[in-house]
PDB file of N, CA, C and O in Angstrom:
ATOM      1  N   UNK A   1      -6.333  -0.868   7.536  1.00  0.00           N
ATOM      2  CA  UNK A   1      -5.374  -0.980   6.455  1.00  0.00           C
ATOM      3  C   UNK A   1      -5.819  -2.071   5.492  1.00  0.00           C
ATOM      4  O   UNK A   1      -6.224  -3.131   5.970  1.00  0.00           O
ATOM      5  N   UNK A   2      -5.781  -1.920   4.345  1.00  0.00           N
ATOM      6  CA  UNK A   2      -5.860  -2.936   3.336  1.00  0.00           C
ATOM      7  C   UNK A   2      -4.506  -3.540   3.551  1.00  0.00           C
ATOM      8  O   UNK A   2      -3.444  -3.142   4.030  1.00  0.00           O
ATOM      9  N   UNK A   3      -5.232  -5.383   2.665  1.00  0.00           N
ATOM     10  CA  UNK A   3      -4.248  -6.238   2.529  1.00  0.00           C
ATOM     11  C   UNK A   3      -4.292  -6.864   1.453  1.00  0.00           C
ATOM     12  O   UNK A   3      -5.418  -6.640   1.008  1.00  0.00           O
ATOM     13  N   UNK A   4      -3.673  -7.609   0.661  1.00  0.00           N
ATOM     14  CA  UNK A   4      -3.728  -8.138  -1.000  1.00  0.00           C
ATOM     15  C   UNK A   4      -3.166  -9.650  -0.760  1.00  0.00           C
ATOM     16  O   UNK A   4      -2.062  -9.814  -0.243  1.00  0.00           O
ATOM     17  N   UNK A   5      -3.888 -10.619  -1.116  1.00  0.00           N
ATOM     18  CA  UNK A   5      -3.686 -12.121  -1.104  1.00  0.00           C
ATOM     19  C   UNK A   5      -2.302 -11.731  -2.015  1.00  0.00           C
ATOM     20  O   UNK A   5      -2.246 -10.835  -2.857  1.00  0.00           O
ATOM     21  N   UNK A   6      -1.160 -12.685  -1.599  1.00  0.00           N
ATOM     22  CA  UNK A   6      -0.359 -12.172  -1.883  1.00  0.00           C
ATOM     23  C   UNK A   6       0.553 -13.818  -2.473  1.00  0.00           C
ATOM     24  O   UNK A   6      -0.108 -14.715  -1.949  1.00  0.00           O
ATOM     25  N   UNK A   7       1.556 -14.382  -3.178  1.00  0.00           N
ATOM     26  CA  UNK A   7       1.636 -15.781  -3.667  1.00  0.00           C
ATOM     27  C   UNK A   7       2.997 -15.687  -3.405  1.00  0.00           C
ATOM     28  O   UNK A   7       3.726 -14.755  -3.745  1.00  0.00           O
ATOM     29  N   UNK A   8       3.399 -16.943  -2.627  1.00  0.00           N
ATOM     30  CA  UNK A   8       4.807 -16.702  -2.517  1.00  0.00           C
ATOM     31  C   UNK A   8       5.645 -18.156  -3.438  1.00  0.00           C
ATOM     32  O   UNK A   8       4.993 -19.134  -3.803  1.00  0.00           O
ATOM     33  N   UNK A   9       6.514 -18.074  -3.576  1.00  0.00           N
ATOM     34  CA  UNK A   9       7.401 -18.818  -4.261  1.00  0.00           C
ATOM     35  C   UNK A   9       8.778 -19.191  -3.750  1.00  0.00           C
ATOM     36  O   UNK A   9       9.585 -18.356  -3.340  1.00  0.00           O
ATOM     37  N   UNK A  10       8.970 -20.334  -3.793  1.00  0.00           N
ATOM     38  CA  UNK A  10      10.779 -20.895  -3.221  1.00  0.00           C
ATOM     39  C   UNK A  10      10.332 -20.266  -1.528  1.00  0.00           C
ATOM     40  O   UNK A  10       9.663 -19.333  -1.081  1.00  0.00           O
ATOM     41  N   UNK A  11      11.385 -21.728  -0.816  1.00  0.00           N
ATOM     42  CA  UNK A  11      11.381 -21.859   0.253  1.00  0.00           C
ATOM     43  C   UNK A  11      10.362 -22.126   0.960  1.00  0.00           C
ATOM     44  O   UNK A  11       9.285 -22.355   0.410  1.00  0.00           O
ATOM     45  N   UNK A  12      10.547 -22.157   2.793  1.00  0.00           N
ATOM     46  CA  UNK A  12       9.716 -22.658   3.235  1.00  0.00           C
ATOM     47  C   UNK A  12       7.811 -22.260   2.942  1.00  0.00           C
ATOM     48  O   UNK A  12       6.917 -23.091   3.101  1.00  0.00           O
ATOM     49  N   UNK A  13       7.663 -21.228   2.627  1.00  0.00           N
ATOM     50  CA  UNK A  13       6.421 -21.025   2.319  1.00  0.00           C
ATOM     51  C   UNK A  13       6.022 -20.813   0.524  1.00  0.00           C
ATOM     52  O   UNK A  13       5.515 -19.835  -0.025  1.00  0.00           O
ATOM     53  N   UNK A  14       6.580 -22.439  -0.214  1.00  0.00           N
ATOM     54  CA  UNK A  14       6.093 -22.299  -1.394  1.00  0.00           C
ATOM     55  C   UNK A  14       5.371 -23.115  -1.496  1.00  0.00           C
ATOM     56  O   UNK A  14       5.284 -24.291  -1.143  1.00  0.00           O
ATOM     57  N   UNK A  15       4.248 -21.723  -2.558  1.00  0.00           N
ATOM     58  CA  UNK A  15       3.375 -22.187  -3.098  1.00  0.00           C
ATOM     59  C   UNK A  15       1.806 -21.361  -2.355  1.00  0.00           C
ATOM     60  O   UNK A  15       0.825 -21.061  -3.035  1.00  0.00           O
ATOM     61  N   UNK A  16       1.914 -21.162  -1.051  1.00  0.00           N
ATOM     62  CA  UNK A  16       1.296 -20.572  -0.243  1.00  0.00           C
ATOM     63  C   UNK A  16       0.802 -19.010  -0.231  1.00  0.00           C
ATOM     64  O   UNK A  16       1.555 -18.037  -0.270  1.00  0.00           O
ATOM     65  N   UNK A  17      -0.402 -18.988  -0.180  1.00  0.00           N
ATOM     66  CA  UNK A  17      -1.075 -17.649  -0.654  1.00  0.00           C
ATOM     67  C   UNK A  17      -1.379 -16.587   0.712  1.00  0.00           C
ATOM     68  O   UNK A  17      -2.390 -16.781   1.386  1.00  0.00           O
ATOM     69  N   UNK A  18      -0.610 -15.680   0.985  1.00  0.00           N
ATOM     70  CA  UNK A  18      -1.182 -14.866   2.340  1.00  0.00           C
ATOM     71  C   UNK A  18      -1.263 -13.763   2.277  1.00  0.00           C
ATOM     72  O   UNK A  18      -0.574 -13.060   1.537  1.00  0.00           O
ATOM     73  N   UNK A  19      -2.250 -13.318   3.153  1.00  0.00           N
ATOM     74  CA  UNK A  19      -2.811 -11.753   3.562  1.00  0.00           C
ATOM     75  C   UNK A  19      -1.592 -11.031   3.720  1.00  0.00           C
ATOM     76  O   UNK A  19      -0.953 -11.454   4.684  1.00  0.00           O
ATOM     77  N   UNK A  20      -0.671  -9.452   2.701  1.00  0.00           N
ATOM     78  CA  UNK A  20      -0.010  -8.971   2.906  1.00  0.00           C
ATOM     79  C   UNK A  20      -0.686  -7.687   2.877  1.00  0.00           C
ATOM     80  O   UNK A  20      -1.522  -7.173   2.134  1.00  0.00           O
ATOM     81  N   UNK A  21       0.245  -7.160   4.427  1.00  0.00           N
ATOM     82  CA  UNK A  21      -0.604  -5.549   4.240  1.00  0.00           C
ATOM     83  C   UNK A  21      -0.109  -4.739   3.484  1.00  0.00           C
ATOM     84  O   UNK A  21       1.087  -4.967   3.305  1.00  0.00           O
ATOM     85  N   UNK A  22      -0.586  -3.670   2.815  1.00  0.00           N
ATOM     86  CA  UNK A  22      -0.249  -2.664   1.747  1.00  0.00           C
ATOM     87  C   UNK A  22       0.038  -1.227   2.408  1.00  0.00           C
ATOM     88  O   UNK A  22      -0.432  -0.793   3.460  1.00  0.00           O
ATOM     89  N   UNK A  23       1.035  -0.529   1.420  1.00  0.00           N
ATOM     90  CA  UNK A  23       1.718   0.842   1.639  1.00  0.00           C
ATOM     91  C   UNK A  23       0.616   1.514   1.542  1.00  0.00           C
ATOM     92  O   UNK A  23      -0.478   1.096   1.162  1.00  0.00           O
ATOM     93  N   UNK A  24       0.945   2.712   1.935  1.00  0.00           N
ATOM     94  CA  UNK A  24       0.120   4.252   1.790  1.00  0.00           C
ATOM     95  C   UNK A  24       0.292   4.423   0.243  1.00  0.00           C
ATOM     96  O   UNK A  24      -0.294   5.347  -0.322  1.00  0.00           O
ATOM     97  N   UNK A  25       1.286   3.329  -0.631  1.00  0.00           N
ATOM     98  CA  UNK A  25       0.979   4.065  -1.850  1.00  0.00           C
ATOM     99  C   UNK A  25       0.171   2.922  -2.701  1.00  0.00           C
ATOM    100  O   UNK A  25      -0.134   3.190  -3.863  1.00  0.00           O
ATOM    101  N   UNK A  26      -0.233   1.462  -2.058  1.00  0.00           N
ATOM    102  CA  UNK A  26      -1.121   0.375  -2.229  1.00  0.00           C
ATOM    103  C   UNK A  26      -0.552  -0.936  -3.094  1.00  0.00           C
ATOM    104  O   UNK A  26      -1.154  -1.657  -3.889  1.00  0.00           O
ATOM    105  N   UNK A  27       1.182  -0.983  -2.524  1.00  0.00           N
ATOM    106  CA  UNK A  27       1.668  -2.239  -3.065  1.00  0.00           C
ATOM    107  C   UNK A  27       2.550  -2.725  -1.584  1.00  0.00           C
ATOM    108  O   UNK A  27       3.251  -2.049  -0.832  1.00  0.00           O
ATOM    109  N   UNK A  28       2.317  -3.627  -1.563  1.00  0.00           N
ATOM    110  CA  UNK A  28       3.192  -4.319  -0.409  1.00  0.00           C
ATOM    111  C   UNK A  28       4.677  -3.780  -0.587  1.00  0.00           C
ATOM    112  O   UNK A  28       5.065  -3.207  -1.605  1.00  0.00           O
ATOM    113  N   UNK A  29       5.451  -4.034   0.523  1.00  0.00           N
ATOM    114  CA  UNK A  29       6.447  -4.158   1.244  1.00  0.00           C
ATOM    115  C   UNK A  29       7.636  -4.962   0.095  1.00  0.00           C
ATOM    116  O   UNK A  29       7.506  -6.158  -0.168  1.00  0.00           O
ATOM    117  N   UNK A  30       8.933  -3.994  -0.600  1.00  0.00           N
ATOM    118  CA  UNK A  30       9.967  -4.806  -1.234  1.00  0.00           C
ATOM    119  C   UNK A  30      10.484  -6.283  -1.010  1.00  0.00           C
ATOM    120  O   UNK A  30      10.669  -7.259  -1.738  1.00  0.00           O
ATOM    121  N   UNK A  31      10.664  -5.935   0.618  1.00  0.00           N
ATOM    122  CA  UNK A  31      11.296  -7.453   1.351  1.00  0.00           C
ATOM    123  C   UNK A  31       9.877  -7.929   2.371  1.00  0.00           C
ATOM    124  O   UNK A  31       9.164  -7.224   3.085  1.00  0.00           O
ATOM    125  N   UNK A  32       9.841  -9.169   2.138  1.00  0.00           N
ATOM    126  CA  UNK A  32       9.233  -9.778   3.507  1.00  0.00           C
ATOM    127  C   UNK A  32      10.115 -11.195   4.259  1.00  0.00           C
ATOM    128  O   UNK A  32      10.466 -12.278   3.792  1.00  0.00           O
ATOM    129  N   UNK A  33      10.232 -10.656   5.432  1.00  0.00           N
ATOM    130  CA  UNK A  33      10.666 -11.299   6.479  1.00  0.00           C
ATOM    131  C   UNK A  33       9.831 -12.635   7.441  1.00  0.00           C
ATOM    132  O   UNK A  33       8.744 -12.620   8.018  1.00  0.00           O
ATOM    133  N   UNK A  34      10.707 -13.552   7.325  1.00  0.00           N
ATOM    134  CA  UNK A  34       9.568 -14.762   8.104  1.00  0.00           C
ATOM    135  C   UNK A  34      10.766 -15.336   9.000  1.00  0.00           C
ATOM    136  O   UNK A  34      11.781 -15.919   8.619  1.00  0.00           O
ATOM    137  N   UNK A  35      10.356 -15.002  10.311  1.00  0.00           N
ATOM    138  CA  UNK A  35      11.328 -15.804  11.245  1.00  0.00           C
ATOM    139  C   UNK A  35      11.034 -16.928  11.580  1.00  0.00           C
ATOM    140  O   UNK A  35       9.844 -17.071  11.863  1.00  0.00           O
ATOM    141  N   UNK A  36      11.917 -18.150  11.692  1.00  0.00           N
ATOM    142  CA  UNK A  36      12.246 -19.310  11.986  1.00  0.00           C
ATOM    143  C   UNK A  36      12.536 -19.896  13.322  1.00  0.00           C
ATOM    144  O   UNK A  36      13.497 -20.658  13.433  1.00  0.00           O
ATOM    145  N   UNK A  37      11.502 -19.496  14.739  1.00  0.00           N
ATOM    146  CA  UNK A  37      12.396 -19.780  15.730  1.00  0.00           C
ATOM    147  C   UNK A  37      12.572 -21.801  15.424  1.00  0.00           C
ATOM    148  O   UNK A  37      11.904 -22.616  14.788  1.00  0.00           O
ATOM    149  N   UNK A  38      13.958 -21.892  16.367  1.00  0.00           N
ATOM    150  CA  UNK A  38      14.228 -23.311  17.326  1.00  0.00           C
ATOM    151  C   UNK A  38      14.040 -23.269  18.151  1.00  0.00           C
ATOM    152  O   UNK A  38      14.086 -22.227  18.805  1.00  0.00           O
ATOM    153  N   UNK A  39      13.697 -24.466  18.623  1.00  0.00           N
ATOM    154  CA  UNK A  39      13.917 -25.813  19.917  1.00  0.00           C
ATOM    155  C   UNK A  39      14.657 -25.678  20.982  1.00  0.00           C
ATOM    156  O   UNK A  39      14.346 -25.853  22.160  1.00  0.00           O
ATOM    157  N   UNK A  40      15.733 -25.332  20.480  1.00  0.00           N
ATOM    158  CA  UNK A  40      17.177 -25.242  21.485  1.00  0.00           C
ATOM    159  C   UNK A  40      17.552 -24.000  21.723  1.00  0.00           C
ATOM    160  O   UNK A  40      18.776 -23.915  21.824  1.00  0.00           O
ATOM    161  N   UNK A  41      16.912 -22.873  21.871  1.00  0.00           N
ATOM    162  CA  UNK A  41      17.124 -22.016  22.175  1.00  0.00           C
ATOM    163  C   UNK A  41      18.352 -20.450  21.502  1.00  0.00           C
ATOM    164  O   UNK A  41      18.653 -19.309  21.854  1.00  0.00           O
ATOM    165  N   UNK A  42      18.599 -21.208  20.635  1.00  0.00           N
ATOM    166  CA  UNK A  42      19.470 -20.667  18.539  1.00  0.00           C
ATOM    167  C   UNK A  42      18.518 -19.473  18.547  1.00  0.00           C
ATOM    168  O   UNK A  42      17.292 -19.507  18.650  1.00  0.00           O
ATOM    169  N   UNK A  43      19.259 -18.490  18.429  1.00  0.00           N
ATOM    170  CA  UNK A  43      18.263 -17.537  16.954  1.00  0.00           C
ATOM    171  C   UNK A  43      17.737 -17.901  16.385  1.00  0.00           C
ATOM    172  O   UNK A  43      18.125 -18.998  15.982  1.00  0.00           O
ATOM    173  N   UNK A  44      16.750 -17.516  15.960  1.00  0.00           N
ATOM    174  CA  UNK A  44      15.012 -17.903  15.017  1.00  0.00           C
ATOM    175  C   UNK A  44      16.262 -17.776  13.405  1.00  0.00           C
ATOM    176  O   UNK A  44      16.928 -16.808  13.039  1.00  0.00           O
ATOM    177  N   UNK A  45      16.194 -18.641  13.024  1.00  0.00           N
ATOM    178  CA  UNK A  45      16.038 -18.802  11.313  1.00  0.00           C
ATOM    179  C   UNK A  45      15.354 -17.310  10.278  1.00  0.00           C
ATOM    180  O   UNK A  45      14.202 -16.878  10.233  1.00  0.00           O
ATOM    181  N   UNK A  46      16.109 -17.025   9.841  1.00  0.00           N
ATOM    182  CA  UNK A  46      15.503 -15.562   9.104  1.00  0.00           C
ATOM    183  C   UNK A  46      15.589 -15.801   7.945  1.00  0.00           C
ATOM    184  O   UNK A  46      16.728 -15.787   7.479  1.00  0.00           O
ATOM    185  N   UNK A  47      14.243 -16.165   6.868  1.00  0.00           N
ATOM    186  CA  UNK A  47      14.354 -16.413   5.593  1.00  0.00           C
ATOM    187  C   UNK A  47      13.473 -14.842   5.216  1.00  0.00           C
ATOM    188  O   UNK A  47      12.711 -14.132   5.873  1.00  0.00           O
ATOM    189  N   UNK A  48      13.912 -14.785   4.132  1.00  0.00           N
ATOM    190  CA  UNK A  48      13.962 -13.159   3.479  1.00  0.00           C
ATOM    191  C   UNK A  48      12.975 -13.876   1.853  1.00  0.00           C
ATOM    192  O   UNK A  48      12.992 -15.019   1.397  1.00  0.00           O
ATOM    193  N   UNK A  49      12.361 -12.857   1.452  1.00  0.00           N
ATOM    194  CA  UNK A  49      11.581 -13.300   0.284  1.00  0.00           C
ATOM    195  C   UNK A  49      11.228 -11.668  -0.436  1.00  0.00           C
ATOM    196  O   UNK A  49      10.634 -10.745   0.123  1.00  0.00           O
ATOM    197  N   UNK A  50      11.788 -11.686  -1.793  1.00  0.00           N
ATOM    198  CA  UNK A  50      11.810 -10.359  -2.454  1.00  0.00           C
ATOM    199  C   UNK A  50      10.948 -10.272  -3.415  1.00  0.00           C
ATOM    200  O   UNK A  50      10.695 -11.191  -4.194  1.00  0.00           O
ATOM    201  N   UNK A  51      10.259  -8.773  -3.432  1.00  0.00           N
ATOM    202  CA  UNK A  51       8.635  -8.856  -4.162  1.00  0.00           C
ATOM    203  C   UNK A  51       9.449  -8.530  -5.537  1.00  0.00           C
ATOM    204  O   UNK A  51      10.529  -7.995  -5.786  1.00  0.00           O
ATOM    205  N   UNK A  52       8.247  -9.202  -6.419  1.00  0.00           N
ATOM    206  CA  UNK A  52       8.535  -8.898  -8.433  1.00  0.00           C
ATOM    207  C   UNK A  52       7.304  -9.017  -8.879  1.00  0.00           C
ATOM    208  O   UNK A  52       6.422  -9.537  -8.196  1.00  0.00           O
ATOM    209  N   UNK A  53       7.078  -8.480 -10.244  1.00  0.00           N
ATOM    210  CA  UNK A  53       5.931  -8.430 -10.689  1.00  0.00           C
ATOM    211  C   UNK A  53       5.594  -9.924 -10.734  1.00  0.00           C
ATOM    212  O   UNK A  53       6.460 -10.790 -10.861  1.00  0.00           O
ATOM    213  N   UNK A  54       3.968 -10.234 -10.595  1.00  0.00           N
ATOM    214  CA  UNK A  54       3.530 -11.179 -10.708  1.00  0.00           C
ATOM    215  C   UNK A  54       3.450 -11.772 -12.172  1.00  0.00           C
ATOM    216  O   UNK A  54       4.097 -12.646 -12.749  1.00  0.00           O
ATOM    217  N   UNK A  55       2.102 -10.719 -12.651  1.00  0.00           N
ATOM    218  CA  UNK A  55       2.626 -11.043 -14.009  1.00  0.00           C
ATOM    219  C   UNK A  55       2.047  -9.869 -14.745  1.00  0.00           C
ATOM    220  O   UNK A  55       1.214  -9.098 -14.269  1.00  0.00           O
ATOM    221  N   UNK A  56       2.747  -9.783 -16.373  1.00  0.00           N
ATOM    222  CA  UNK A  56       2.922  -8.252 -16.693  1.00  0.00           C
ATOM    223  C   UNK A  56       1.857  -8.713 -18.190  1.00  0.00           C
ATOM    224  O   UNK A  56       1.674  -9.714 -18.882  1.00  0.00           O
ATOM    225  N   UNK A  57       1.213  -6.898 -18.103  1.00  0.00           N
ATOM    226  CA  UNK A  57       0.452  -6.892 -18.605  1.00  0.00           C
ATOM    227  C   UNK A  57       1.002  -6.692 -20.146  1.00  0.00           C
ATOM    228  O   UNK A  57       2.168  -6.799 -20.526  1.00  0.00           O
ATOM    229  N   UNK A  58      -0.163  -6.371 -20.925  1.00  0.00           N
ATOM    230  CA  UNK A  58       0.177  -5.625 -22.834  1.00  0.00           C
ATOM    231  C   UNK A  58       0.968  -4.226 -22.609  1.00  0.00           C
ATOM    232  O   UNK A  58       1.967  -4.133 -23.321  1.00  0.00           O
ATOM    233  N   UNK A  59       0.834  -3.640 -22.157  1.00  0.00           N
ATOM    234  CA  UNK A  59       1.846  -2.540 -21.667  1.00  0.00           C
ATOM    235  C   UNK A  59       2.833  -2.481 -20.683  1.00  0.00           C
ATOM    236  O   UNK A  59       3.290  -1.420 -20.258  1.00  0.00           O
ATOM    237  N   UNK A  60       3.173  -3.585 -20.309  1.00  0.00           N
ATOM    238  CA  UNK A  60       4.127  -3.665 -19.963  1.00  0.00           C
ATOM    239  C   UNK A  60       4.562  -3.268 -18.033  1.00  0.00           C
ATOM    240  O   UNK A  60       5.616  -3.006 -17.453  1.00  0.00           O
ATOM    241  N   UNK A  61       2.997  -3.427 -17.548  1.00  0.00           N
ATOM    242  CA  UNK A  61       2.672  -2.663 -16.117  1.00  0.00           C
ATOM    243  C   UNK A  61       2.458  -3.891 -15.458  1.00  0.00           C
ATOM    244  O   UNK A  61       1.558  -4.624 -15.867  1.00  0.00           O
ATOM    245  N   UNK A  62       3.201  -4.241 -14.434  1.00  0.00           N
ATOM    246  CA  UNK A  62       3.008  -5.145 -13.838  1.00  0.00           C
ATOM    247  C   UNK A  62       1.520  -5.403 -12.675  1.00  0.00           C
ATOM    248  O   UNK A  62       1.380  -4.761 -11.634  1.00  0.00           O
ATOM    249  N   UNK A  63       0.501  -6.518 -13.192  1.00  0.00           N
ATOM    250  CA  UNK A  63      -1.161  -6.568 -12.329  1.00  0.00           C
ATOM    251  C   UNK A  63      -0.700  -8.071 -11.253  1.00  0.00           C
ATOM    252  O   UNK A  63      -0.721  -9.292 -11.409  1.00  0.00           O
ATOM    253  N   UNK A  64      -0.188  -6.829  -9.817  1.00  0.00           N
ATOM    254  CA  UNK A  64       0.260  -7.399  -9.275  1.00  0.00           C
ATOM    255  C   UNK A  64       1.500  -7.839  -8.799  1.00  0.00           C
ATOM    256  O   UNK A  64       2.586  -7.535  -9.294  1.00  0.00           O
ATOM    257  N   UNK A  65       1.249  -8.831  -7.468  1.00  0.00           N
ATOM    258  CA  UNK A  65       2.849  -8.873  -7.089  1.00  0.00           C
ATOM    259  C   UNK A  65       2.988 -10.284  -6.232  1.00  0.00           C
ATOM    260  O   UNK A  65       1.996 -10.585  -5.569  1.00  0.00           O
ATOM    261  N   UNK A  66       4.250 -11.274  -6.180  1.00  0.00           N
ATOM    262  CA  UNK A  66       4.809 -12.181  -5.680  1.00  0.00           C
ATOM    263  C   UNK A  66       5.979 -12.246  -5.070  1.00  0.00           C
ATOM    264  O   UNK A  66       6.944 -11.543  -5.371  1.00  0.00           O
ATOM    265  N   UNK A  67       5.960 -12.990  -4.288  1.00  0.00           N
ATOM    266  CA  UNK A  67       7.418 -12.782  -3.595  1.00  0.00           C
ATOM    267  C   UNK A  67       8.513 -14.562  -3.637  1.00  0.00           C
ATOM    268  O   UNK A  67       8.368 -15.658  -3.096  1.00  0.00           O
ATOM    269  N   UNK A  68       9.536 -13.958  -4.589  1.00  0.00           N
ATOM    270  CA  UNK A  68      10.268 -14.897  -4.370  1.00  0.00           C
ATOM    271  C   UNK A  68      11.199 -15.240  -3.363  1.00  0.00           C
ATOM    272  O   UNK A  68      11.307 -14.247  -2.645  1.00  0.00           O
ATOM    273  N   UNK A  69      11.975 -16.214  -2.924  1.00  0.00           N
ATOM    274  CA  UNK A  69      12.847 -16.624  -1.959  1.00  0.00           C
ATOM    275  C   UNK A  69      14.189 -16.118  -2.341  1.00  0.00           C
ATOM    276  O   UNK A  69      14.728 -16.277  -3.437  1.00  0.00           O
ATOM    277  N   UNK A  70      14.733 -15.402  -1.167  1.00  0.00           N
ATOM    278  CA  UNK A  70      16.026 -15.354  -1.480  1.00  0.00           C
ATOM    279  C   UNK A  70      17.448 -16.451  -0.829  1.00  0.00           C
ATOM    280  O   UNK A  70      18.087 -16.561   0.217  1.00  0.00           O
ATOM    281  N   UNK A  71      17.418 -16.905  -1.778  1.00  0.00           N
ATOM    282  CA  UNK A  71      18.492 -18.069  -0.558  1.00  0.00           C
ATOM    283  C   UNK A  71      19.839 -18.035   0.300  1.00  0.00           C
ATOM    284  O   UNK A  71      20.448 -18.970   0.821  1.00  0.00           O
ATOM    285  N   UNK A  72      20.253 -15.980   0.277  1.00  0.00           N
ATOM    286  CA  UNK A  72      21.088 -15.491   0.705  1.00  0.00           C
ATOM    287  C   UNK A  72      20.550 -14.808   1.917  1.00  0.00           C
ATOM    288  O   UNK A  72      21.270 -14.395   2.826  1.00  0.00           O
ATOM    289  N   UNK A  73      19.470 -14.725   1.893  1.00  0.00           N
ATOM    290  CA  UNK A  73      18.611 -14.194   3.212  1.00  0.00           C
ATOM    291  C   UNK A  73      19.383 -12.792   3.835  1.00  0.00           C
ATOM    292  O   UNK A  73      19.571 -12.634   5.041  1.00  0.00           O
ATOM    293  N   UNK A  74      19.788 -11.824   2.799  1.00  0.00           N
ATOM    294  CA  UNK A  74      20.190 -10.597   3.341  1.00  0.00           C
ATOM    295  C   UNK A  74      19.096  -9.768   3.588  1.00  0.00           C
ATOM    296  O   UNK A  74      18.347  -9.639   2.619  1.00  0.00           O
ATOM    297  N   UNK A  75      18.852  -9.296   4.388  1.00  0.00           N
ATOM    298  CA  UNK A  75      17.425  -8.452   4.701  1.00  0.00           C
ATOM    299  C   UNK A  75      17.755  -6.799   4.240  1.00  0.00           C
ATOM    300  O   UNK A  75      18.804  -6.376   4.725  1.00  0.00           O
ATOM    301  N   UNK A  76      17.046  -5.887   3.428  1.00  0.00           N
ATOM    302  CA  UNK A  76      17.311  -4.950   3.232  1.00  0.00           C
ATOM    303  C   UNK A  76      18.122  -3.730   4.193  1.00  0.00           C
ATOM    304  O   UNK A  76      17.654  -3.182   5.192  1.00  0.00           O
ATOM    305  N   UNK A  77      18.703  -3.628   3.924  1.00  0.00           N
ATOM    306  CA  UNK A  77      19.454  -2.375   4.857  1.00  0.00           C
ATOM    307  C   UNK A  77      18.730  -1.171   4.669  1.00  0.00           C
ATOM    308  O   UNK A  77      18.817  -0.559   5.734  1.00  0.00           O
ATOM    309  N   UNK A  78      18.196  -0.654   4.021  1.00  0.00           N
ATOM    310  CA  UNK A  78      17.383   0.851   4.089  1.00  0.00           C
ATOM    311  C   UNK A  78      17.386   1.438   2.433  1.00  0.00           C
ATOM    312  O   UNK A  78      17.437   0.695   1.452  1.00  0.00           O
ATOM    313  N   UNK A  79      17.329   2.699   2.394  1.00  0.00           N
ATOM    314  CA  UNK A  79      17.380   3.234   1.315  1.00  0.00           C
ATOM    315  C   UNK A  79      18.810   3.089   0.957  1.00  0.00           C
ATOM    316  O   UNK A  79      19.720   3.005   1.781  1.00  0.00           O
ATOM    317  N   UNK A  80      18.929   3.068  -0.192  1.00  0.00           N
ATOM    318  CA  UNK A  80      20.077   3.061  -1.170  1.00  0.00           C
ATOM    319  C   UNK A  80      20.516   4.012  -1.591  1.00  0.00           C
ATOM    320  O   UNK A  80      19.803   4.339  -2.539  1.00  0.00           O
ATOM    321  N   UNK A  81      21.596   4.957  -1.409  1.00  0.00           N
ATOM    322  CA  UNK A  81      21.462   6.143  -1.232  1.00  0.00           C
ATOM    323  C   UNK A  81      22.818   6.330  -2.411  1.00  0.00           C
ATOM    324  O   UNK A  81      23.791   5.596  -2.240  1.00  0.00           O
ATOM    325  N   UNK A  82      22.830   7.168  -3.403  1.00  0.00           N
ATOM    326  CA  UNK A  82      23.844   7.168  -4.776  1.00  0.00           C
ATOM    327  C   UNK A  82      25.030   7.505  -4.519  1.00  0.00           C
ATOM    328  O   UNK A  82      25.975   6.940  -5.070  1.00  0.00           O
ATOM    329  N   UNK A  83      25.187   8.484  -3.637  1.00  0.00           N
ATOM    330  CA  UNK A  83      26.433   8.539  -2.822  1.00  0.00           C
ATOM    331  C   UNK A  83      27.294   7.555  -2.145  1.00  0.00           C
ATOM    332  O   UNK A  83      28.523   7.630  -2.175  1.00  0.00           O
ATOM    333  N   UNK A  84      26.609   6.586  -1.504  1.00  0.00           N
ATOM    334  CA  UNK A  84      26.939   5.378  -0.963  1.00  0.00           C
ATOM    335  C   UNK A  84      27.270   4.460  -1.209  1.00  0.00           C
ATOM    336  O   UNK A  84      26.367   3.667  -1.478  1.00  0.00           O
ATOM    337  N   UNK A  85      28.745   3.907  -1.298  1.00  0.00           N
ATOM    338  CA  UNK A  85      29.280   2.130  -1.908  1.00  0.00           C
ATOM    339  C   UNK A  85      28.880   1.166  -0.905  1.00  0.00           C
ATOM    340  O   UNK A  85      28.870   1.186   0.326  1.00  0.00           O
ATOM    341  N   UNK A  86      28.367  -0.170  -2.288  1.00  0.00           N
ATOM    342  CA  UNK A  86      27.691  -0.785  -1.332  1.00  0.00           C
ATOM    343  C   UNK A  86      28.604  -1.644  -0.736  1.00  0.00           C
ATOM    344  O   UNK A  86      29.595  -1.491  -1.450  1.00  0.00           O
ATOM    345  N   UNK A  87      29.067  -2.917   0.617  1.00  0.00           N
ATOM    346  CA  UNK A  87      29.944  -3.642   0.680  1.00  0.00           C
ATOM    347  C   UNK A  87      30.080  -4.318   0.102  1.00  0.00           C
ATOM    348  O   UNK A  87      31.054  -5.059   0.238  1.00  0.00           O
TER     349      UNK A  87
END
């Protein structure tokens, strides 16, 4: 599988550049997930980080991709489906 140096932003991993693996259609993953275990035996810490264009070209096509921090750390629920209200 290919992977794309990938730049993350906000939170614990800012600023930091890492190997993300790529779709069958050759852009990473919407959400990426980084668990947080503790010490004391707590649930691991779940910080959530949501991909956006990196930066956009003369036409308007985004070359590339970054992932910012979300500081609500909701992790995607699935497809979004039009029929469906969200909570």
């Amino acid at each position: 599988m290919r992977s794309e140096n990938t730049l993350f932003v906000g939170g614990p991993l800012d600023g930091r550049v890492l190997p993300v693996l790529l779709g069958m259609t050759g852009q990473p993953p919407k959400t990426y997930e980084v668990p947080v275990p503790h010490d004391d035996g707590r649930p691991p810490t779940l910080h959530v980080y949501r991909r956006v264009p990196g930066r956009v070209g003369r036409l308007g096509l985004p070359k590339g991709w970054k992932y910012e921090y979300d500081p609500e750390g909701r992790p995607s629920g699935g497809p979004k489906w039009p029929w469906r209200k969200t909570p």
